[in-house]
Chimera marker file (.cmm) of the C-alpha trace (Angstrom):
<marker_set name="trace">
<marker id="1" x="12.663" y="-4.165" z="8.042" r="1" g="1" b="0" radius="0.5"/>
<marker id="2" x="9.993" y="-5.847" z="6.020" r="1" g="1" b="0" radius="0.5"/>
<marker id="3" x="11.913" y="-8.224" z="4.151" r="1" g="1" b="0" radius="0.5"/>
<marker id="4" x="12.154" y="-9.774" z="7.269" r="1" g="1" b="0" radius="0.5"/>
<marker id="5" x="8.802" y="-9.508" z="8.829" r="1" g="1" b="0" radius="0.5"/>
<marker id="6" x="6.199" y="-12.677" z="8.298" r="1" g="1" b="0" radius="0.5"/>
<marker id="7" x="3.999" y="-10.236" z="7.359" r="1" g="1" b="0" radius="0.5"/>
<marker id="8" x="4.325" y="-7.308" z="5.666" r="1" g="1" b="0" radius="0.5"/>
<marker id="9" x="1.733" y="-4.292" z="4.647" r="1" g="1" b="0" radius="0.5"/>
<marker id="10" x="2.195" y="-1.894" z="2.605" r="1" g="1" b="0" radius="0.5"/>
<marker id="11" x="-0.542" y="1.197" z="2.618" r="1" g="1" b="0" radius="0.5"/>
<marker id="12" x="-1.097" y="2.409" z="-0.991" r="1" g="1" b="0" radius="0.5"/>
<marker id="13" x="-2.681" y="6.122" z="-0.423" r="1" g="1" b="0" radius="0.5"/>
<marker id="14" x="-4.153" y="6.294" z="-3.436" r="1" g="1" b="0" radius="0.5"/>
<marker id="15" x="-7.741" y="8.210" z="-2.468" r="1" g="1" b="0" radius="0.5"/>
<marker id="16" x="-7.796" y="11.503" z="-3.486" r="1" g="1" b="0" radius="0.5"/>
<marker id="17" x="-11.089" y="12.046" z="-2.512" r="1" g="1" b="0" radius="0.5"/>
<marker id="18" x="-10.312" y="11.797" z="1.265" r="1" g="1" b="0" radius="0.5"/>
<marker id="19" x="-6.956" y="13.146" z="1.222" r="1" g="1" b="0" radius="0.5"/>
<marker id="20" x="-4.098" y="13.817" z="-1.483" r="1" g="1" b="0" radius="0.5"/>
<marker id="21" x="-3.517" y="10.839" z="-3.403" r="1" g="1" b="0" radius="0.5"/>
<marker id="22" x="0.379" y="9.836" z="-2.710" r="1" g="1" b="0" radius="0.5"/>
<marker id="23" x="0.860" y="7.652" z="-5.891" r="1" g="1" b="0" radius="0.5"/>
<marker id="24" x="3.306" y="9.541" z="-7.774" r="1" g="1" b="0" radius="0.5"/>
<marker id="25" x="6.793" y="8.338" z="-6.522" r="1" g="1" b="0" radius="0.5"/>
<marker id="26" x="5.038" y="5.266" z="-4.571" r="1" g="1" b="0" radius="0.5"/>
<marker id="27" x="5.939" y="2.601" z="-7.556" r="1" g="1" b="0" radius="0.5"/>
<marker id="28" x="8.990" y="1.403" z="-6.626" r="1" g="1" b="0" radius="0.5"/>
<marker id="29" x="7.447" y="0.445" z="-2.997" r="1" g="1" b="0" radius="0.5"/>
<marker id="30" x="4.175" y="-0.864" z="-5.224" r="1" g="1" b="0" radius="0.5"/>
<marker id="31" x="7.131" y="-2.869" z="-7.217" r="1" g="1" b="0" radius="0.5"/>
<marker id="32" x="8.565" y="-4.485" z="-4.201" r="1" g="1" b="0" radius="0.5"/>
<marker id="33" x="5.726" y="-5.349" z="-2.396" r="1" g="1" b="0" radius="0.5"/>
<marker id="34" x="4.794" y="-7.499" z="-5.768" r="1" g="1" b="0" radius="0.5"/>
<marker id="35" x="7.920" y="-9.327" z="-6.150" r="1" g="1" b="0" radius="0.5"/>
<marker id="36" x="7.701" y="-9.889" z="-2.321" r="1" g="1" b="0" radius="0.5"/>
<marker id="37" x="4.341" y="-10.904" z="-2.199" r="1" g="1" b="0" radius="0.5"/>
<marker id="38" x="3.386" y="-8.070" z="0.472" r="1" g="1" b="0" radius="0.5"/>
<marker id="39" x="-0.384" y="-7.043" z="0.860" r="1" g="1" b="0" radius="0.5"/>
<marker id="40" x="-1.612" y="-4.192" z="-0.072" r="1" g="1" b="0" radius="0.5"/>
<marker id="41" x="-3.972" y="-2.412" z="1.534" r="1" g="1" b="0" radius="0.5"/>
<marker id="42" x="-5.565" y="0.513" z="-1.039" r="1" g="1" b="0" radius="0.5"/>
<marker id="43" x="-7.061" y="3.391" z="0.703" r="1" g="1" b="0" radius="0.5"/>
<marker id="44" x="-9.241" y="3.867" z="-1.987" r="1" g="1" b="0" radius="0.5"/>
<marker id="45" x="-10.838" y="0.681" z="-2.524" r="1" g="1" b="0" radius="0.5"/>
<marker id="46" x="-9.590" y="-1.403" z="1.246" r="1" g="1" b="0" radius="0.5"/>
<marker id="47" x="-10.772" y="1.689" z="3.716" r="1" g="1" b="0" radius="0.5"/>
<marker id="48" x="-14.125" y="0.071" z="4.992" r="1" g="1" b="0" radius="0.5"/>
<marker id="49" x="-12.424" y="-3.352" z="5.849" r="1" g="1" b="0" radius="0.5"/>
<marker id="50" x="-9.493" y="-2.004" z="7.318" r="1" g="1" b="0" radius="0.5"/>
<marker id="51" x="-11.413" y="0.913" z="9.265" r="1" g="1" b="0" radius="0.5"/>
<link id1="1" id2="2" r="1" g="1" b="0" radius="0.2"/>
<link id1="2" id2="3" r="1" g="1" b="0" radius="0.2"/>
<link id1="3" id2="4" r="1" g="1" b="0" radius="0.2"/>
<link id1="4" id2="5" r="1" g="1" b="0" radius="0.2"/>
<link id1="5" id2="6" r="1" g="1" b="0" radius="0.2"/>
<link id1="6" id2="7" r="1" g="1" b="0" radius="0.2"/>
<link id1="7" id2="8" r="1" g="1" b="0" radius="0.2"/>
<link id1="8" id2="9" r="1" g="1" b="0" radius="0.2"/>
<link id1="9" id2="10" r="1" g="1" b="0" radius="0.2"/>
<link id1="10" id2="11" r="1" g="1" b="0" radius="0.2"/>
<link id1="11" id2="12" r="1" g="1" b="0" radius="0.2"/>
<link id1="12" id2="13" r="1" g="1" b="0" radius="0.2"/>
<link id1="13" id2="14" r="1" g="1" b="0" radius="0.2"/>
<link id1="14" id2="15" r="1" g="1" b="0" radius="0.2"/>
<link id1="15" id2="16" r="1" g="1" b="0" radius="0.2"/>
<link id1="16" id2="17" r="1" g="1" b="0" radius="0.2"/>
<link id1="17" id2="18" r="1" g="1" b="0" radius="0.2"/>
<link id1="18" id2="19" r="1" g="1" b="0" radius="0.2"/>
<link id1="19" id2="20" r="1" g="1" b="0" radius="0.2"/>
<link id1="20" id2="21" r="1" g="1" b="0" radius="0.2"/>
<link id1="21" id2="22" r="1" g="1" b="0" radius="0.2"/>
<link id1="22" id2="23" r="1" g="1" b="0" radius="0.2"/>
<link id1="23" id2="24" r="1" g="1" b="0" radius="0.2"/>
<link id1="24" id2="25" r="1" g="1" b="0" radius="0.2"/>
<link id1="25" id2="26" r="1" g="1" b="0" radius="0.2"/>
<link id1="26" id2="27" r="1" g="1" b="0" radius="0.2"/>
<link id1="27" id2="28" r="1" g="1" b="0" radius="0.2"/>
<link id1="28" id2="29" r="1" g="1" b="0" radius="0.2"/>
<link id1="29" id2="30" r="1" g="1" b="0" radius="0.2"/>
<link id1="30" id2="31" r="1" g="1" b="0" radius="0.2"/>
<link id1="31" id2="32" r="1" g="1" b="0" radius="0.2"/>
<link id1="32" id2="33" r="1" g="1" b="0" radius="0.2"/>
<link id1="33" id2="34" r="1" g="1" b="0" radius="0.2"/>
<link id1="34" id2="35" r="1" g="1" b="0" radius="0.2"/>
<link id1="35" id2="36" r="1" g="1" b="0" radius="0.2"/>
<link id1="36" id2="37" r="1" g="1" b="0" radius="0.2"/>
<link id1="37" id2="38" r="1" g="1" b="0" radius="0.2"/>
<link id1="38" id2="39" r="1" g="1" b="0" radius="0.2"/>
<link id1="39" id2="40" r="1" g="1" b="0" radius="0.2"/>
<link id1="40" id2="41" r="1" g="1" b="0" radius="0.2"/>
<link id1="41" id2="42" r="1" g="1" b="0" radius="0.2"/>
<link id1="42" id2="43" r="1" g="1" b="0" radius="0.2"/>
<link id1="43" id2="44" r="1" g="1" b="0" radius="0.2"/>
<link id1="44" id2="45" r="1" g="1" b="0" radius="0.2"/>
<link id1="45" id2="46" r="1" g="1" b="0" radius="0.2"/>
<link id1="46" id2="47" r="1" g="1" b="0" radius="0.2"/>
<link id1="47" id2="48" r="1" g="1" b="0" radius="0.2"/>
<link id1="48" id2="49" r="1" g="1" b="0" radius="0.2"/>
<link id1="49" id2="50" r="1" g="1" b="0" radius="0.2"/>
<link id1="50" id2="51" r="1" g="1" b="0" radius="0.2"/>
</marker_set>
């Protein structure tokens, strides 16, 4: 469904200090949104801006 979107975001949960940090199994989806040129939003380091 996001291949096809004009914009896609991708969440990266990656803040383990706020909840468990999701990363482990998350690269392939990391991978993608790279070679698609996705944003990604970090929970970690994005959470002010996007909250």
């Amino acid at each position: 469904m996001l291949v096809s979107a004009t914009f896609a975001l991708t969440l990266n949960r990656d803040d383990r200090d706020r909840e468990y940090a999701y990363t482990t199994g998350a690269e392939q989806a990391l991978s993608t949104a790279k070679q698609l040129n996705w944003t990604v939003a970090s929970m970690r380091n994005d959470w002010i801006t996007v909250f």
